[in-house]
VOBA-1610 file (N, C-alpha, C; in pm, whole numbers, padded with zeros to 5 digits, always signed):
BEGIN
Unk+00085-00117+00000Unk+00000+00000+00000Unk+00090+00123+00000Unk+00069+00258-00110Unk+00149+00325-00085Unk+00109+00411+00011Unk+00205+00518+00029Unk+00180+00643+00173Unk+00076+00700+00143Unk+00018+00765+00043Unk-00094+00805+00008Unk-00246+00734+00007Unk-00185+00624-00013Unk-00302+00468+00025Unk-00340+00505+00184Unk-00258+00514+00190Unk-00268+00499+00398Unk-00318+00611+00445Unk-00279+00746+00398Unk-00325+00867+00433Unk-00467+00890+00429Unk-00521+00812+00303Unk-00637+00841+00265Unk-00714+00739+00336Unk-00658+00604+00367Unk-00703+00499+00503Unk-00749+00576+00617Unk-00644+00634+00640Unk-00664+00717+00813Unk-00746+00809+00779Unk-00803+00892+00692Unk-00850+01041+00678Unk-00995+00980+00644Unk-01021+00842+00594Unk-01139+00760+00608Unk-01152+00683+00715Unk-01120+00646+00804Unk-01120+00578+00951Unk-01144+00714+01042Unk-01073+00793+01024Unk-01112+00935+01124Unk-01213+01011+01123Unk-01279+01020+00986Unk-01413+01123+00950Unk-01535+01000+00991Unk-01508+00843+01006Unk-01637+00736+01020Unk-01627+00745+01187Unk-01475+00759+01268Unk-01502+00739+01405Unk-01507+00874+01469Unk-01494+00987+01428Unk-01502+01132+01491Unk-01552+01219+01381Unk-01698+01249+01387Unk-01768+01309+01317Unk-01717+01472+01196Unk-01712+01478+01106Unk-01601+01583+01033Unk-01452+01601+01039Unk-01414+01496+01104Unk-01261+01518+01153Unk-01204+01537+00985Unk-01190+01495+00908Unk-01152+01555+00756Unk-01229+01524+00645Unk-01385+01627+00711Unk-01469+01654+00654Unk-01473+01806+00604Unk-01549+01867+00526Unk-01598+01961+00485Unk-01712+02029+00615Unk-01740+02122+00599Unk-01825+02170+00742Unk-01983+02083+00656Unk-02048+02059+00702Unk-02208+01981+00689Unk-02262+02080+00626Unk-02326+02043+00494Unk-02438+02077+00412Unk-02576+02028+00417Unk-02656+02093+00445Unk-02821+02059+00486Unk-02886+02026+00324Unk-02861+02019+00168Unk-02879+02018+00074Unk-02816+01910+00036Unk-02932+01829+00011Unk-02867+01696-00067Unk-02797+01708-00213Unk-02709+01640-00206Unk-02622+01650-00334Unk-02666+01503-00465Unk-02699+01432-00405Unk-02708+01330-00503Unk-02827+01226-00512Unk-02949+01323-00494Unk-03054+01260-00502Unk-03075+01164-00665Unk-03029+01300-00702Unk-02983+01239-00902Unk-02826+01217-00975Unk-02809+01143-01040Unk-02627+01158-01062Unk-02690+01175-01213Unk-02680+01374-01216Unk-02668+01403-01362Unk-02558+01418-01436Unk-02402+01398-01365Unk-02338+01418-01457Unk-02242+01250-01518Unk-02279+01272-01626Unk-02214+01134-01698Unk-02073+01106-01705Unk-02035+00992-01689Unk-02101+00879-01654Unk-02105+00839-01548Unk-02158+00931-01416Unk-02148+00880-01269Unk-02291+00815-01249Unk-02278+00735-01117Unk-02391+00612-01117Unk-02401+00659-00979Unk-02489+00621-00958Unk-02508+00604-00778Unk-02470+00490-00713Unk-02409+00513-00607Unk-02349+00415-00492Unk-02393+00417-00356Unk-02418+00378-00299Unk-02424+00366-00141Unk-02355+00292-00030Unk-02337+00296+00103Unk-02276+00243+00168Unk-02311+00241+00303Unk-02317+00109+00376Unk-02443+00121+00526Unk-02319+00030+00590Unk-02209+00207+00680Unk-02104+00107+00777Unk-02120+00114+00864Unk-02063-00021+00968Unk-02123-00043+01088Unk-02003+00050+01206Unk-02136+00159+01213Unk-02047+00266+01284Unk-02186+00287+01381Unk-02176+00395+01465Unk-02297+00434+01532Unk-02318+00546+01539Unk-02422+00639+01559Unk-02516+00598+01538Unk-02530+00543+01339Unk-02619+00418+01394Unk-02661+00366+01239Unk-02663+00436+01130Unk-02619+00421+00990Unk-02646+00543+00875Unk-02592+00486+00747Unk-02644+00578+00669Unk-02620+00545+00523Unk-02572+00647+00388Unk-02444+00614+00375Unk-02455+00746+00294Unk-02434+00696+00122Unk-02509+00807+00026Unk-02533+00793-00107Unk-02444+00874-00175Unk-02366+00802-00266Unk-02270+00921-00376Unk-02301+00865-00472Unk-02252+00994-00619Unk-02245+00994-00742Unk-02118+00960-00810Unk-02063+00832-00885Unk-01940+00796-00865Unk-01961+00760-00995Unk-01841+00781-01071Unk-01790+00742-01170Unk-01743+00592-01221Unk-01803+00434-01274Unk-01812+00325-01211Unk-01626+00343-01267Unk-01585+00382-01375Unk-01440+00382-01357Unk-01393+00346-01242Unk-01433+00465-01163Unk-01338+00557-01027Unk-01406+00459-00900Unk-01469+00357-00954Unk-01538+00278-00831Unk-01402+00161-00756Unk-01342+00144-00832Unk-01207+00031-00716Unk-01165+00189-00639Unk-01149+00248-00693Unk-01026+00354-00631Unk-01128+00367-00496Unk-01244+00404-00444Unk-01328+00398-00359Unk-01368+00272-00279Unk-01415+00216-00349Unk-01369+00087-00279Unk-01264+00017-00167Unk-01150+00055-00233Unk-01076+00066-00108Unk-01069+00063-00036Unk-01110+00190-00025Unk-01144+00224+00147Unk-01286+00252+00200Unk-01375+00235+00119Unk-01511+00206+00156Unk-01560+00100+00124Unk-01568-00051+00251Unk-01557-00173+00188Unk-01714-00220+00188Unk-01796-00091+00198Unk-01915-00179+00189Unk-02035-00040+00072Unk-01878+00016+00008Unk-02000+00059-00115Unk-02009-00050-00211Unk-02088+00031-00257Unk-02214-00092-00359Unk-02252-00014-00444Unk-02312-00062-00604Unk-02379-00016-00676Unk-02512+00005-00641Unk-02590+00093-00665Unk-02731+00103-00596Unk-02817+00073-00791Unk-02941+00007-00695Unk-03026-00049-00809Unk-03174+00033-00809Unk-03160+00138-00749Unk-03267+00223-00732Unk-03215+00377-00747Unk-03271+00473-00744Unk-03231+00648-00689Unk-03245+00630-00609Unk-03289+00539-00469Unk-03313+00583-00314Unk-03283+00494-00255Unk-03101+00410-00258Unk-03086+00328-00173Unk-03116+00322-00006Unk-03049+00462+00009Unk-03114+00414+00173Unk-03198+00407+00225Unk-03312+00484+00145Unk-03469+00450+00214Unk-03498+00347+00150Unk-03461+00258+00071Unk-03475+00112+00036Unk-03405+00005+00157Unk-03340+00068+00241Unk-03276-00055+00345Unk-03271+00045+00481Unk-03415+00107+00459Unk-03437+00179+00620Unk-03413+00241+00653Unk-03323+00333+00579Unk-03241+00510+00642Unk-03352+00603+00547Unk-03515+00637+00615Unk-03556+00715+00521Unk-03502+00881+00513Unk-03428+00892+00651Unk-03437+01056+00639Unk-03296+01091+00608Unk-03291+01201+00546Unk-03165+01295+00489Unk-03109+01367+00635Unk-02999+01328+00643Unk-02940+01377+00813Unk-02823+01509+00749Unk-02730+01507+00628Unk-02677+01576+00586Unk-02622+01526+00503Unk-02497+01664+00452Unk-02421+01608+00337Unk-02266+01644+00329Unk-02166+01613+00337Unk-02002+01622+00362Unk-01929+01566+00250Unk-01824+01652+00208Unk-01733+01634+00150Unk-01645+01533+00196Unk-01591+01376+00158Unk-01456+01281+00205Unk-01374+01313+00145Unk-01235+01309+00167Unk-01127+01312+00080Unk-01079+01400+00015Unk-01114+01471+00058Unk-01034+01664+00019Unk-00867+01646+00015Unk-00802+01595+00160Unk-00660+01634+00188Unk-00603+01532+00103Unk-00694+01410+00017Unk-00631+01353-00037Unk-00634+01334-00213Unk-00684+01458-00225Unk-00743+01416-00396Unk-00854+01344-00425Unk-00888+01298-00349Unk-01020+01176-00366Unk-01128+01201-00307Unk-01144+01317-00388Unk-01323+01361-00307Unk-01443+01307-00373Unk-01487+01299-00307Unk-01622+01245-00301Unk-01795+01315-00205Unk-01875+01383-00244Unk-01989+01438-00180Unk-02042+01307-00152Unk-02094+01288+00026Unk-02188+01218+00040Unk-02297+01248+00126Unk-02456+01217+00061Unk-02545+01214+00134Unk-02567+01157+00266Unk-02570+01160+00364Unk-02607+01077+00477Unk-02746+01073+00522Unk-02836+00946+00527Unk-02945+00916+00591Unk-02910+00808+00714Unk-03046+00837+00794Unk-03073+00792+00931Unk-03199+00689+00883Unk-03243+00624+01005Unk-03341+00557+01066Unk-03457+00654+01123Unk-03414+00728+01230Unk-03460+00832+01266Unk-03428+00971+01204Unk-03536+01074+01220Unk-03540+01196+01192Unk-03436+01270+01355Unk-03327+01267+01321Unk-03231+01320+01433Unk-03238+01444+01405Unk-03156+01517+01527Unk-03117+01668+01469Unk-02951+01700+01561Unk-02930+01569+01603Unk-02782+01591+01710Unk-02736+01517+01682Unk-02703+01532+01472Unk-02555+01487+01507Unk-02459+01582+01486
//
């Protein structure tokens, strides 16, 4: 794995166990209800972190190993509304991953519950 592999490991292990730690500040505007720009697809990903959640991006299936990676439980989504298809109906927010590393990515995050503390 190179150093940059790892950087972008830790900067994804740190934003899933300490909320924005190398995030973007939280956007209340969903970004990827639709993936209009071609040829990005929708993806989703439901990790076992707490509180429970699900977040939806617009990904390029190219650019899908490079994500993968380090998100081992995205997936191709077979709908526009994976997470309210597996129980996260509400929109909790939306954050930028992977800024410090070149590898950004906008993701939606849904809940179970209609929260307001996270």
């Amino acid at each position: 794995m190179t150093s940059q592999s790892l950087t972008f490991l830790a900067t994804v292990l740190l934003s899933a166990s300490l909320p924005s730690a190398q995030a973007e500040p939280k956007n209340y505007t969903p970004c990827c209800t639709q993936c209009n720009n071609n040829p990005d697809v929708k993806y989703y990903s439901i990790p076992d972190v707490s509180p429970p959640k699900c977040g939806e991006s617009c990904i390029d299936p190219a650019e899908y190993w490079k994500y993968k990676e380090f998100e081992w439980h995205l997936t191709k989504a077979n709908s526009s509304t994976p997470c309210k298809d597996h129980g996260f109906p509400f929109y909790w927010f939306t954050e930028t991953h992977g800024k410090d590393v070149n590898l950004t990515v906008n993701v939606d995050f849904y809940g179970e519950t209609n929260r307001t503390d996270y």
